[in-house]
GULUMRO-399391 format. One record per atom (N, C-alpha, C, O): x, y, z; residue in one letter. Coordinates in steps of 0.02 Angstrom, whole numbers, plus 50000, padded with zeros to 5 digits. Layout:
XYZA...
//
This chain:
533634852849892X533454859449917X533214863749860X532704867349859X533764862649801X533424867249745X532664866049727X532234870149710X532594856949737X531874855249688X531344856549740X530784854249727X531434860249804X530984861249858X530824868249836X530254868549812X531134873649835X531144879449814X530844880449759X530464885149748X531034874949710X530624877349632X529994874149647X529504877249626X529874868549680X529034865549694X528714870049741X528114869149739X528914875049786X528664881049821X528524886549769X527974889349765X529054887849730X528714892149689X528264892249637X527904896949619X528314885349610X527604881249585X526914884049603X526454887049576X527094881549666X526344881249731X526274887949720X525874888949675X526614895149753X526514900649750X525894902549683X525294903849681X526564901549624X525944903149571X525424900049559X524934903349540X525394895849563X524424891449563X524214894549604X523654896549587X524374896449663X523884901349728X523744907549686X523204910349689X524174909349651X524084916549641X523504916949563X523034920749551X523754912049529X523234910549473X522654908349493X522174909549456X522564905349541X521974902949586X521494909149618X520884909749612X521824912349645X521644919149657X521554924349633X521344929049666X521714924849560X521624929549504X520954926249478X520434929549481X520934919349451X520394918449450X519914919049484X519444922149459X519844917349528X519384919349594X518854925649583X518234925749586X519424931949565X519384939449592X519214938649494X519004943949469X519264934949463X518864936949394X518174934049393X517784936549352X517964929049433X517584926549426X516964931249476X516374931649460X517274934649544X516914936649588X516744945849551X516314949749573X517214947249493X517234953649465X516414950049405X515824951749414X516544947549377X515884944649316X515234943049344X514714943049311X515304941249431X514614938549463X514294945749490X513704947249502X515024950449496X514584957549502X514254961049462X513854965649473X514414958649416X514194964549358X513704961449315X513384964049269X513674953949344X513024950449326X512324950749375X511744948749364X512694954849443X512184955349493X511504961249479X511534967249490X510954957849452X510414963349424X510254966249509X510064971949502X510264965249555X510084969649608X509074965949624X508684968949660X508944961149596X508244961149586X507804962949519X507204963349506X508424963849486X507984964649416X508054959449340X508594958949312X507624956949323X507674951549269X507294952549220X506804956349213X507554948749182X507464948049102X506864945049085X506584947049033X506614940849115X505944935749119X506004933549201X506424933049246X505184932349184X504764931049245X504934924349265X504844922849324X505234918549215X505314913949245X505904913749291X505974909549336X506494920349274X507074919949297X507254922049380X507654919949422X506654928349380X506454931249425X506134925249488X506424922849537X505574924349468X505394918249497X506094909149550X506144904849595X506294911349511X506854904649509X507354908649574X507464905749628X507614915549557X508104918149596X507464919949658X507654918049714X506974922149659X506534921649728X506664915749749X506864915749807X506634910649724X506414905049768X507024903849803X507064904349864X507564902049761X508194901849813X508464906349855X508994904949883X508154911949864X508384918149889X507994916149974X508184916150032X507384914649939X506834912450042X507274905550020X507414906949962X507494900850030X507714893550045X508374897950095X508554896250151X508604902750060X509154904950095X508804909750177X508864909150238X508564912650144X508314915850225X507854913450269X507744916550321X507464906250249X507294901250304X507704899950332X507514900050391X508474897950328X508904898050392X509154903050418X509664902050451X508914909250413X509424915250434X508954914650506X508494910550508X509074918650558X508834919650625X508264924850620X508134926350562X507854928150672X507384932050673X507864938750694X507664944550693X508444936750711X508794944150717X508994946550650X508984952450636X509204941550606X509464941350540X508614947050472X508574951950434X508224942250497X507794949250442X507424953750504X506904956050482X507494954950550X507174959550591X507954966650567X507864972750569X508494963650552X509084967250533X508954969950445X508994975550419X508764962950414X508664965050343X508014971950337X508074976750297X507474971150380X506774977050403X507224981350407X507144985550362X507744982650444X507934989350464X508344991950414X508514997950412X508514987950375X508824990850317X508514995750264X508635001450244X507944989450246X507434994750214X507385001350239X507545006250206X507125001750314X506885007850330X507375013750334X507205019650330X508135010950344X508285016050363X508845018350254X509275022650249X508675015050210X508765015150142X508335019650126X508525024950100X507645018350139X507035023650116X507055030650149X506925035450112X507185031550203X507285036250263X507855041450228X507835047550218X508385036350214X508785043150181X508565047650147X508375045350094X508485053250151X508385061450140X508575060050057X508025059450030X508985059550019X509045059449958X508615052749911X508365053249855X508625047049956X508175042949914X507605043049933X507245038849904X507335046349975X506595048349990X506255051449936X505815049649897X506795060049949X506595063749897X506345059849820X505785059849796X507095055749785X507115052649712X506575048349719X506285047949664X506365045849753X505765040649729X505015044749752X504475041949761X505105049149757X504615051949792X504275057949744X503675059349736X504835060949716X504865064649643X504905059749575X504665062349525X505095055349570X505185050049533X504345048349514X504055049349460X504095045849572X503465043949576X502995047949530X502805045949475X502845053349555X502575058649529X502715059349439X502275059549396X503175059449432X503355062649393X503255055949320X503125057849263X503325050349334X503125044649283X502495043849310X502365038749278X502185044449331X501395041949338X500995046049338X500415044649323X501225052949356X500715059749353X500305060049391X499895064649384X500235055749442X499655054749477X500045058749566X500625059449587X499495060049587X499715064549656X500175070349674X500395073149624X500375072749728X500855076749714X501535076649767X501455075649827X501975077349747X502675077549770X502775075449855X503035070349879X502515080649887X502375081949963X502145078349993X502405077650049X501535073749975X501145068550007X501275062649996X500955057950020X501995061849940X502385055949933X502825055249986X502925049850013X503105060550003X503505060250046X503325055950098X503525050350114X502705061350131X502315057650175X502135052050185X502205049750242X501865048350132X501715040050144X502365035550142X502375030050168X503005039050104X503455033950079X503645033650163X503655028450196X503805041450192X504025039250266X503695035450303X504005031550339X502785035550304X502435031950353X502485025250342X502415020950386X502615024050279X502945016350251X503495011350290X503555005550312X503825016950282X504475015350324X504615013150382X504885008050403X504275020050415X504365021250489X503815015850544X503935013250598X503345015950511X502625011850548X502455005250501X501845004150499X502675002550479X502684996550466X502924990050508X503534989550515X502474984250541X502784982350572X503334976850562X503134972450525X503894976050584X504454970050590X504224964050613X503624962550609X504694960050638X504794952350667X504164954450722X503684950750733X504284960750750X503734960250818X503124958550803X502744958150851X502854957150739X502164955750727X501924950350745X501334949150754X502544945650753X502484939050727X502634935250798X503174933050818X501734935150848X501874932650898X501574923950922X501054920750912X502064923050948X502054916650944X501614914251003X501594917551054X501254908150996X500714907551065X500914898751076X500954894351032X500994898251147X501174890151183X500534889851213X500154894451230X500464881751218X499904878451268X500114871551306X500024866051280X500374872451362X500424866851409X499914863651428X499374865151403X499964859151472X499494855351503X499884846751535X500464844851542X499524844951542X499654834851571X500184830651513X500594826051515X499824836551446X500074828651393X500594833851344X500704832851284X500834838651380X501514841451363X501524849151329X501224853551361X501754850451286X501854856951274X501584859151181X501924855551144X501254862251152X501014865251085X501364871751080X501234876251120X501864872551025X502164879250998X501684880150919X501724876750868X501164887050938X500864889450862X501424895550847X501544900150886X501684894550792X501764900750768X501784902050691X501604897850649X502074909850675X501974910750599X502454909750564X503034911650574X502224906550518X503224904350496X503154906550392X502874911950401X503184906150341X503354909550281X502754904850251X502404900350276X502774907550190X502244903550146X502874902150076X502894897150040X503344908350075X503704905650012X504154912049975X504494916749996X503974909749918X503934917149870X503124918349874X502664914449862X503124926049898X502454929949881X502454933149807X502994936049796X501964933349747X501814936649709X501424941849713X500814940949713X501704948249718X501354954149748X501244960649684X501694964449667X500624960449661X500414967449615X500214973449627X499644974349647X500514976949621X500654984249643X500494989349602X500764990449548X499934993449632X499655000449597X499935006449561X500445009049584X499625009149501X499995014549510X500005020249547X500475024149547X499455020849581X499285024349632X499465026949689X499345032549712X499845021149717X500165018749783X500975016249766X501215013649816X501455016349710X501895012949670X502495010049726X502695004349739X502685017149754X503405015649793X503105013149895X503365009849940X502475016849885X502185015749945X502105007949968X502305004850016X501815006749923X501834998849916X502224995249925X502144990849967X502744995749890X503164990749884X503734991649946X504164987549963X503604997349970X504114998350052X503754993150101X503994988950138X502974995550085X502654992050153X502614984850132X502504982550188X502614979350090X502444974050061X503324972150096X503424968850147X503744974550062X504324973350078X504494971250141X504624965450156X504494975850177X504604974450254X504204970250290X504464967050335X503514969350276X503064962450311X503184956650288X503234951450321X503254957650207X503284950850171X504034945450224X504114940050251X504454952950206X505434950850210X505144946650307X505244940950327X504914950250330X504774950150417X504474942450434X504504939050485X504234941350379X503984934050400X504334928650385X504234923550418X504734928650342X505104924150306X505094925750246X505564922550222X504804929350199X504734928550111X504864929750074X505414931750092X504854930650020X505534933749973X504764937749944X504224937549974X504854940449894X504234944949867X504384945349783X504924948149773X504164944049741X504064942849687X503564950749647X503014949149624X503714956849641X503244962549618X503204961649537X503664960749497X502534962049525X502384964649476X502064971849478X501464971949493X502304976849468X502264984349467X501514986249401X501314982749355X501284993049424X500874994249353X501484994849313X502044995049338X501314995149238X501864996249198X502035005649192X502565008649179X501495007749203X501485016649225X501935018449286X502075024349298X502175012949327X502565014049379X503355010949369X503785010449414X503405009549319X503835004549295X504605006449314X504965002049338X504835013449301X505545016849295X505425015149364X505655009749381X504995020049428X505385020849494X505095013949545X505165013849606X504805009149512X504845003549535X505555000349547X505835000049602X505824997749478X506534997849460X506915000449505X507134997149552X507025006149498X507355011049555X507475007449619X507965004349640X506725009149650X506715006249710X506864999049714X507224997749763X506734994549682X506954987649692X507804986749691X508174984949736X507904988249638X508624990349651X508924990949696X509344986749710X508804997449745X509255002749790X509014997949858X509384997049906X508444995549854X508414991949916X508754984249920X508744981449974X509074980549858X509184975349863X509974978849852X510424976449888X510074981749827X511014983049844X511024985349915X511564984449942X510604987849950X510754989250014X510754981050068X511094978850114X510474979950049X510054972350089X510844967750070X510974963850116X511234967650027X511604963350005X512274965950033X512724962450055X512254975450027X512884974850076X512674974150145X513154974350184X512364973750161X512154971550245X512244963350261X512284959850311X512244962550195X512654954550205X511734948750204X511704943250231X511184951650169X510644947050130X510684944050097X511194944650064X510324939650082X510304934750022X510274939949952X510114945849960X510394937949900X510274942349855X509534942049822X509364936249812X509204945249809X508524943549754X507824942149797X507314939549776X507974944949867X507584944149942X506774950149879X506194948149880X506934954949846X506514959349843X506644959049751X507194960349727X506134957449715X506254954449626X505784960249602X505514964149642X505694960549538X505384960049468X505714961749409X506254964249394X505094959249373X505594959149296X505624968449280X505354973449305X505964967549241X506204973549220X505664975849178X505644982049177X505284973349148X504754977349098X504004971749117X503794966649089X503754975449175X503144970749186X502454972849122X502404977349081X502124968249137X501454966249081X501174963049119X501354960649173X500374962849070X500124957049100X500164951749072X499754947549089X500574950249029X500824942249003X501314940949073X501204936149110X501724944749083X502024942049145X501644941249203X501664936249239X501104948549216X500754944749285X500374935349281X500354930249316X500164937349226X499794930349216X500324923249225X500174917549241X501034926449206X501474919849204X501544918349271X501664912649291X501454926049327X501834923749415X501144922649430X501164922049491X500664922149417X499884918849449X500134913249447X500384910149494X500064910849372X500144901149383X500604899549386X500624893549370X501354902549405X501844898749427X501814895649484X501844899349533X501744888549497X501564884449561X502334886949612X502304883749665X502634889049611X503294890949643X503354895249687X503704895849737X502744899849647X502374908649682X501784902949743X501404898949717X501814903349805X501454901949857X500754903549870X500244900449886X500944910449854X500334915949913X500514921649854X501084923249836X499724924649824X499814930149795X499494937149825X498994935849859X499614943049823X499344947549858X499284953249782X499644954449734X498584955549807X498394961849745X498124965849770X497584965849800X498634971549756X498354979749779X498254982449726X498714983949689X497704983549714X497264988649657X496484985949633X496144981849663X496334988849582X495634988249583X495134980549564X495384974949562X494594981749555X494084977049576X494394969649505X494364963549514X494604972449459X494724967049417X495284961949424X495184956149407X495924964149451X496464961649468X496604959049540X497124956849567X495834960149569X495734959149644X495434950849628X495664945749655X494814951049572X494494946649562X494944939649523X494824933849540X495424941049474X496064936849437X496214933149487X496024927349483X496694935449564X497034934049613X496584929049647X496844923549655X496174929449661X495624925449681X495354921449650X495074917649689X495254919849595X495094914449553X495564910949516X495434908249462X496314910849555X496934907849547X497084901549563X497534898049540X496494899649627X496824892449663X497214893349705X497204889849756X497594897449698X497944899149747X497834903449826X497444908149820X498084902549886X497894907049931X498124914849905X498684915949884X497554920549911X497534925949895X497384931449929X496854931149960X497754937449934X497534940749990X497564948149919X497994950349881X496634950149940X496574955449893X496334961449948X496104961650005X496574967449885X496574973449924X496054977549889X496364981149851X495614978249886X495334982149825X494794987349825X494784989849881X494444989549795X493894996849795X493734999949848X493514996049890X493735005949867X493315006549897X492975015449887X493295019549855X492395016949915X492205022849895X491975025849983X491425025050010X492385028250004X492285030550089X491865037450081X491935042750051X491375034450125X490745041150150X490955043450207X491265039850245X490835049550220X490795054550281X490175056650271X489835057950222X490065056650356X489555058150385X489665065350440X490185065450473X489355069050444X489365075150486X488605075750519X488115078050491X488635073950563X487845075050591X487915083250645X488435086550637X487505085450687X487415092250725X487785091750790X487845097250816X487975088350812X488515089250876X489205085650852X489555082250891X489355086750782X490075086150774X490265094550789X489885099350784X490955094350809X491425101450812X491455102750715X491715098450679X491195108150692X490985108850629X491725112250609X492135109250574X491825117450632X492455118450588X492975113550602X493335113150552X493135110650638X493655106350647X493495100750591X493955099150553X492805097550585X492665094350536X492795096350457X492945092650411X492705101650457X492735104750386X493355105350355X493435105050294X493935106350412X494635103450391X494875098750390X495255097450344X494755094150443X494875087250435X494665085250361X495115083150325X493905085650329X494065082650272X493975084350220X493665081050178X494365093250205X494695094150171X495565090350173X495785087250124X495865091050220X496415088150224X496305081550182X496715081150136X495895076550186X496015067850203X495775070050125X496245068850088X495255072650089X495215071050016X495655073649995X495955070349952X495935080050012X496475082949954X497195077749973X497735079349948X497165074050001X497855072950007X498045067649958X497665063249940X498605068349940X499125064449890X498315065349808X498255061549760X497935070849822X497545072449778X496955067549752X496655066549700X496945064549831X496285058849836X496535053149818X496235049149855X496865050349787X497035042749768X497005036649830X496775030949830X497235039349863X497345035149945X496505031449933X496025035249928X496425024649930X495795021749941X495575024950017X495045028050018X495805024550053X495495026450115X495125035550114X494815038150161X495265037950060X495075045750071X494515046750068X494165041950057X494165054050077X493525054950061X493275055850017X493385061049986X492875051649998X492375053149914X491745055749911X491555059149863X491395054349958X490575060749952X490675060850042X491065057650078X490195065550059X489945068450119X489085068250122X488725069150072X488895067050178X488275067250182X488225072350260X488515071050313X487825077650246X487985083150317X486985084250313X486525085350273X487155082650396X486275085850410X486115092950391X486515097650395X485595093250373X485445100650356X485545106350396X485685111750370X485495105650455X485495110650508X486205114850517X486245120450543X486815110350486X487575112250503X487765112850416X488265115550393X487375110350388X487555111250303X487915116150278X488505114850264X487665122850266X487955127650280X488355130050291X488645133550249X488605129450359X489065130650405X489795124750384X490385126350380X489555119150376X490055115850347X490445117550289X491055117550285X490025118950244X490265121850173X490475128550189X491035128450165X490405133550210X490885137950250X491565136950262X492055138650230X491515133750314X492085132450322X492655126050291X493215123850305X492125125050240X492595120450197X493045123150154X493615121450138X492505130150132X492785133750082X493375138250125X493815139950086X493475140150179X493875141850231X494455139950217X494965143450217X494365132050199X495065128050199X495395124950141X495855120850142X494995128150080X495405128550006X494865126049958X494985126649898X494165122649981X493655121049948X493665126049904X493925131549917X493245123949826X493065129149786X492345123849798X492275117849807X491805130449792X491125129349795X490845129749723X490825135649705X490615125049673X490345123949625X489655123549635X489455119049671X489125128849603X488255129749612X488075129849552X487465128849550X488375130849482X488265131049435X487985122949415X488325117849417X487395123449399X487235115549373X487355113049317X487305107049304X487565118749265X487615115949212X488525113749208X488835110549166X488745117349275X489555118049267X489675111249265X489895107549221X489405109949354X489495104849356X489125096449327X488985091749363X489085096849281X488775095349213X489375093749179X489565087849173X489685098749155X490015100149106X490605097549131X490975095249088X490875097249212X491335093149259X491375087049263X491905085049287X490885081749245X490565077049225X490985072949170X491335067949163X490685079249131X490855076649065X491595076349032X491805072548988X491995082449072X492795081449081X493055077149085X493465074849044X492835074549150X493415068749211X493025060349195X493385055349205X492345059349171X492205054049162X492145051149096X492045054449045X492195045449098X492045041449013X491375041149002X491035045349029X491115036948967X490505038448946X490195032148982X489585031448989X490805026349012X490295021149065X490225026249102X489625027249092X490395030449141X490415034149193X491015033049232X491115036849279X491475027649217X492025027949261X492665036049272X492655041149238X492925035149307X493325042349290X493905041049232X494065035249217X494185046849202X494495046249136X495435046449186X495645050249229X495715041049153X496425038749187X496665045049177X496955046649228X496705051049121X496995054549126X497025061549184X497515064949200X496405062049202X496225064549260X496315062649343X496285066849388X496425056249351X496465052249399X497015054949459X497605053449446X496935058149515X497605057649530X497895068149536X498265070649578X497625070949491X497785078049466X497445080949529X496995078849566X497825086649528X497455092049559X496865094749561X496585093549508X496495098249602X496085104249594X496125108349546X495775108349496X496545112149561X496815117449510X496905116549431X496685119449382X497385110349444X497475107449355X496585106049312X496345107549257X496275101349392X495405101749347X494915107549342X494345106949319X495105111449359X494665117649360X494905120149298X494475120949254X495515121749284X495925126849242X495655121949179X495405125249134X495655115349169X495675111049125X494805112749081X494695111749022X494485114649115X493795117249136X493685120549111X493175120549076X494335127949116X494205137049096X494115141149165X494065147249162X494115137849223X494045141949265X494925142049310X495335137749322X494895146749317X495535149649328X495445151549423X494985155349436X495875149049485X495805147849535X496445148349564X496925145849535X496505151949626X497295152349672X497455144749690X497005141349715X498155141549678X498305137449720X498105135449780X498135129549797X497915139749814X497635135949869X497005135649874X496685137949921X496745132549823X496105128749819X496455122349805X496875121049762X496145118349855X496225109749854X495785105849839X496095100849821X495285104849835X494625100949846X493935107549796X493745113349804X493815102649754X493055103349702X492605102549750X492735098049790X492105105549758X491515102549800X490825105549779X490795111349758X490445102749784X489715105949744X488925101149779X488935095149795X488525104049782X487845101449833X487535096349759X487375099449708X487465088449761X487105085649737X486525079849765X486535077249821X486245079149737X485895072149768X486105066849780X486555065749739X486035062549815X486115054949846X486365050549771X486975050049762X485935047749726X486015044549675X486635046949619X486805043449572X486905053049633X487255058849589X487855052549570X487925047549606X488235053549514X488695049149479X489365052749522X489865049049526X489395056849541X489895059749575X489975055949679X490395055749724X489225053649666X488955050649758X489315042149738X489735040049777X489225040049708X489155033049696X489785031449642X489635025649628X490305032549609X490655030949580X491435033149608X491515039249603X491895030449629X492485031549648X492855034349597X493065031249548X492985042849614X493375044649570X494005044749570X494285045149516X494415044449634X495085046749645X495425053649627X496025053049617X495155060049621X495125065749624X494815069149659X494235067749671X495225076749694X494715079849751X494155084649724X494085090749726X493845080249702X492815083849694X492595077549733X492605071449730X492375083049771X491935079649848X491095083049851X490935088449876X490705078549821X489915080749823X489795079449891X490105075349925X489225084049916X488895083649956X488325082349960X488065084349908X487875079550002X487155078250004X486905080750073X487115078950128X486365085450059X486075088250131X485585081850135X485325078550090X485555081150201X484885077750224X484935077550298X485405078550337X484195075750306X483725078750355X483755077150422X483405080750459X484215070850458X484395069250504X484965064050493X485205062450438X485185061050568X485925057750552X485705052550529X486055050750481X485095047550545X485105042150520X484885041350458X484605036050443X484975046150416X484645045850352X485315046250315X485455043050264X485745051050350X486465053250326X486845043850330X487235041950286X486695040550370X486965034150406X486985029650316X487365027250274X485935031150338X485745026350273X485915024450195X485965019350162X485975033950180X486495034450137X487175031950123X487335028850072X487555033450168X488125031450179X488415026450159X488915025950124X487895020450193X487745012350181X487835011850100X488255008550069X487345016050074X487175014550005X487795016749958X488035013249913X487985022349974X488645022949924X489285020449937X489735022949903X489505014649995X489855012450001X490065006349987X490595003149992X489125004949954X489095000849898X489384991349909X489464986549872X489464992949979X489854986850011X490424983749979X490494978649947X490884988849999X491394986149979X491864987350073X492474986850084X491394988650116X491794986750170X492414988150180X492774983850205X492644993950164X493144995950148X493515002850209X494015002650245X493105007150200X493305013650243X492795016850272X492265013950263X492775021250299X492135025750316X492495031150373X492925030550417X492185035150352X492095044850414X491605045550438X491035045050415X491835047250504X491075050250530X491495055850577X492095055350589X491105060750598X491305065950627X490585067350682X490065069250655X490585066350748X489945068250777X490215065150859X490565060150868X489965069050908X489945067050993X489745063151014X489865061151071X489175059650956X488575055050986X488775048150971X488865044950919X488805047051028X489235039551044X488825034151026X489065029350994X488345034351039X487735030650990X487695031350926X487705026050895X487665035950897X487725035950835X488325034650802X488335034250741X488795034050836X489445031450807X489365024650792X489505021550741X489095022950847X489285014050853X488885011550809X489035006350780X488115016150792X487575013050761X488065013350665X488055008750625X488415019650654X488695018950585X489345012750595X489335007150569X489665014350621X490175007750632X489575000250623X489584997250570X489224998450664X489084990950640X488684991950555X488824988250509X488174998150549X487954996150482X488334993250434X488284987950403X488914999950435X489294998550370X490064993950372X490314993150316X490454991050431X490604986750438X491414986250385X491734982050354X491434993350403X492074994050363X492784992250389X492874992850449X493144990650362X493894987750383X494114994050427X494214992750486X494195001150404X494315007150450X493855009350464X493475009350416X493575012050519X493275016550533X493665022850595X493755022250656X493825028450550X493925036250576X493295040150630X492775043050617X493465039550658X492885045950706X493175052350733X493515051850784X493065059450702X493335064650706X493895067750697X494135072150733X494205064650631X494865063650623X494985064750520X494485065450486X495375064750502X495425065450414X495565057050399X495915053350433X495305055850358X495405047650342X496335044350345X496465038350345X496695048250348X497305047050332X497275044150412X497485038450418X497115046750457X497105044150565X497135038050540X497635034850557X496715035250500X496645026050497X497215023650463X497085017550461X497785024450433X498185020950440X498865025650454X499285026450410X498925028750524X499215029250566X499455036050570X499725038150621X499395039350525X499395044950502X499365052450543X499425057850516X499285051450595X498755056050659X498395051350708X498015053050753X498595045250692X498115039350721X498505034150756X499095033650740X498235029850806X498615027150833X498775018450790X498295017450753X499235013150788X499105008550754X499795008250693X500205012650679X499715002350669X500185003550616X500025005650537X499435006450523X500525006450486X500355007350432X500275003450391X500754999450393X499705001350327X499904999050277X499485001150227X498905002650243X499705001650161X499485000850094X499294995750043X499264996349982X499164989750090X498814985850068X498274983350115X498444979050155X497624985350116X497104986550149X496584981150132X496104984050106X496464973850136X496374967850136X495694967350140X495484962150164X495124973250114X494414971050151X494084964450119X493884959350148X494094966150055X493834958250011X494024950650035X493654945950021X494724949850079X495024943650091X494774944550191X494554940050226X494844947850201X494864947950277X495434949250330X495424949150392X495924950450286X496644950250336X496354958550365X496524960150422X495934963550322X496234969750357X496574973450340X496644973650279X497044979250390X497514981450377X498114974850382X498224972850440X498474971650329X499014968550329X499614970950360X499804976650371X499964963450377X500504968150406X500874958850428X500504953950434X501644958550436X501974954650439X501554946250457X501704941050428X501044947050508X500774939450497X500204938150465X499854933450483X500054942350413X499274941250370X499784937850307X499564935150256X500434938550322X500884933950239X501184927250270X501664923850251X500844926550315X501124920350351X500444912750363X499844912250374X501154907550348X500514901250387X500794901150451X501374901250471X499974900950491X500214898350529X500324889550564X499784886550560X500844885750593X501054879850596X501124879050678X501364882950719X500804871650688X500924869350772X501424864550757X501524860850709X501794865850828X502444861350823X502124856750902X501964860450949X502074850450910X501754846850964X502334843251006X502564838950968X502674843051070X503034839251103X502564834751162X502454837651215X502414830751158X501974828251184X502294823151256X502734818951259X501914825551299X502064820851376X502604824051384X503064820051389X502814831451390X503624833451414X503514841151414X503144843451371X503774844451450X503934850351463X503594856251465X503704861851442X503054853051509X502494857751559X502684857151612X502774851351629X502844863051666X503274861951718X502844866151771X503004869351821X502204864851740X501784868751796X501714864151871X501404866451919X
//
């Protein structure tokens, strides 16, 4: 009896040393838990991949649950605000208010599992299931432009299909990238996720982007930003889905509603201070409403620039000497470029605007700041023709504002843009005031489009053959 009692109390303590260890070992795996953030790209890479091996078996209720996490993580009122001020405030680019705005439309209008619809075909010789099923780890490069916007909406389609997501951030976005990767993968993990569902390294480069291109491990790469890192992604070998340039014309011909027009796109250029690829960058207005447009542009916070030598001298501010616009300008205010100038202007001036010609470096070069040239000319289809020309085919966006239903349709096929807005501020096109969902990665170069949960997907037929058509 005694040697039963002392071999019980034996047992006791090995349970209990067993269990101390345990709770030391599960205390060291916490505090080893980066949340999604790593030291190197190969490490990053490695914890993606096992992270989708893990959520290929979870259910469609399981990340349609992980989606809602995100949204309702971002949604919170205090981490809205922090990444939203965060943003701003390391990148300098846009302003506070219109972060808000996209981080919510991110959130809120992004689509889930519902994207991802599945199509059967019966018949004599049995039953065909197509559907969309993961590609892997996605390698996804992210603007500074768009920083937190991005990576909400990438997140939730990528996570929606099956994928784990692999970001390489600009390095200008670097702190509230972090942030956000973070706060969304400690949320995702107490909800009971895989861990490392949402990665990047902690100090991106492009020695690291270059390392997650040719890592054969990375599946499917996706690139949001401009024409050079659009072109890399694509000459990878790999399947690539690019997002890249674009320079959106508005058109105003004589039976558009003119003041309504004249706010609409003031709104759509000044917002988030033009960066949004989809915003407005020149205007082309028939002569007859010219006038009257610029009126009431100036109505709605326009400053009217007539000075030729000013705007000259505006030129020579905001652009380099290729003519591209100068990064440090990119993104800023009205106000900040005027003042920057010498001219001194009330806050509520939003939008630069000044009458130039068709060929003007201000018509034809994407600046991402609100100076919005205009070009009078002499009827709509000339306004059309133009249009065509400074949009330079990049198939990307386009405005038009006008009643004439013909002439709508005739600018829609010319220019053959991924959005097209009719009577509305460019922001309507991705969902903004508009009907449809959201995204910030806008696919015209590859073809997906507006992306969204099955443009990150293969799709796969599953065949049961001679059985279970019960027509």
């Amino acid at each position: 009896m005694d040697m039963d009692l002392k071999a019980i109390e034996q047992m006791v303590e090995q349970v209990l040393r067993e269990i101390q260890s345990e709770q030391m070992i599960n205390v060291t795996e916490q505090r080893k838990e980066g949340y999604g953030l790593f030291s190197t790209i190969e490490e990053a890479i490695e914890a993606s991949e096992k992270a989708q091996k893990k959520l290929l078996y979870t259910g469609m209720a399981d990340r349609q649950k992980y989606v809602d996490v995100i949204r309702k993580t971002v949604l919170n009122k205090e981490n809205l605000e922090l990444i939203s001020r965060l943003a701003v405030e390391e990148t300098e680019i846009g302003c506070y208010e219109h972060k808000l705005i996209k981080n919510r439309l991110a959130a809120e209008k992004t689509p889930g599992t519902e994207d991802l619809i599945s199509e059967a075909v019966t018949g004599d010789n049995g039953l065909t299931l197509i559907e969309y099923c993961p590609f892997g780890v996605i390698g996804a490069i992210t603007p500074t432009t768009n920083p937190t916007e991005t990576i909400i909406n990438n997140s939730i389609s990528m996570i929606a299909g099956g994928n784990t997501v692999l970001f390489s951030p600009h390095p200008r976005a670097k702190k509230v990238s972090r942030l956000l990767v973070k706060m969304l993968n400690k949320a995702l993990i107490e909800a009971g996720a895989p861990s490392d569902l949402i990665s990047m390294v902690e100090e991106p480069s492009l020695e690291n982007t270059e390392k997650m291109i040719s890592n054969p491990k990375v599946r499917l790469l996706v690139a949001t930003g401009g024409p050079s890192i659009v072109k890399k992604v694509l000459s990878s070998g790999k399947k690539a889905i690019g997002a890249g340039a674009g320079n959106p014309p508005v058109v105003v011909d004589e039976t558009a509603d003119i003041k309504k027009a004249a706010k609409d796109i003031v709104d759509g250029c000044s917002f988030d201070n033009n960066v949004p690829c989809i915003a407005e960058k020149e205007v082309f207005a028939v002569d007859s409403i010219c006038d009257h447009l610029i009126q009431y542009m100036k109505d709605n916070g326009a400053y009217l620039m007539t000075d030729r030598q000013q705007i000259e001298e505006l030129k020579a501010l905001i652009t380099t000497e290729k003519g591209g616009p100068k990064t440090s300008f990119v993104g800023k205010s009205a106000v900040y470029i005027l003042d920057q100038l010498g001219v001194k202007v009330p806050d509520s001036v939003r939008v630069i605007i000044m009458e130039v010609p068709k060929d003007d470096l201000f018509v034809q070069e994407e600046m991402m700041m609100p100076i919005l040239p205009i070009v009078r000319v002499s009827d709509v289809d000339t306004a059309i023709e133009y249009a065509y020309e400074a949009e330079q085919g990049n198939r990307h966006t386009a405005i038009m504002h006008s009643q004439n239903v013909e002439k709508l349709s005739k600018m829609a096929k010319i220019l053959e843009t991924t959005i097209f807005v009719k009577n509305a501020p460019s922001f309507a096109g991705i969902g903004a005031g508009g009907e449809g969902h959201t995204t910030f990665t806008i696919a015209g170069p590859t073809g997906e489009g507006l992306t969204s949960a099955r443009s990150f997907c293969r799709k796969r037929k599953c065949v049961l053959a001679d059985a279970f058509s019960i027509r």
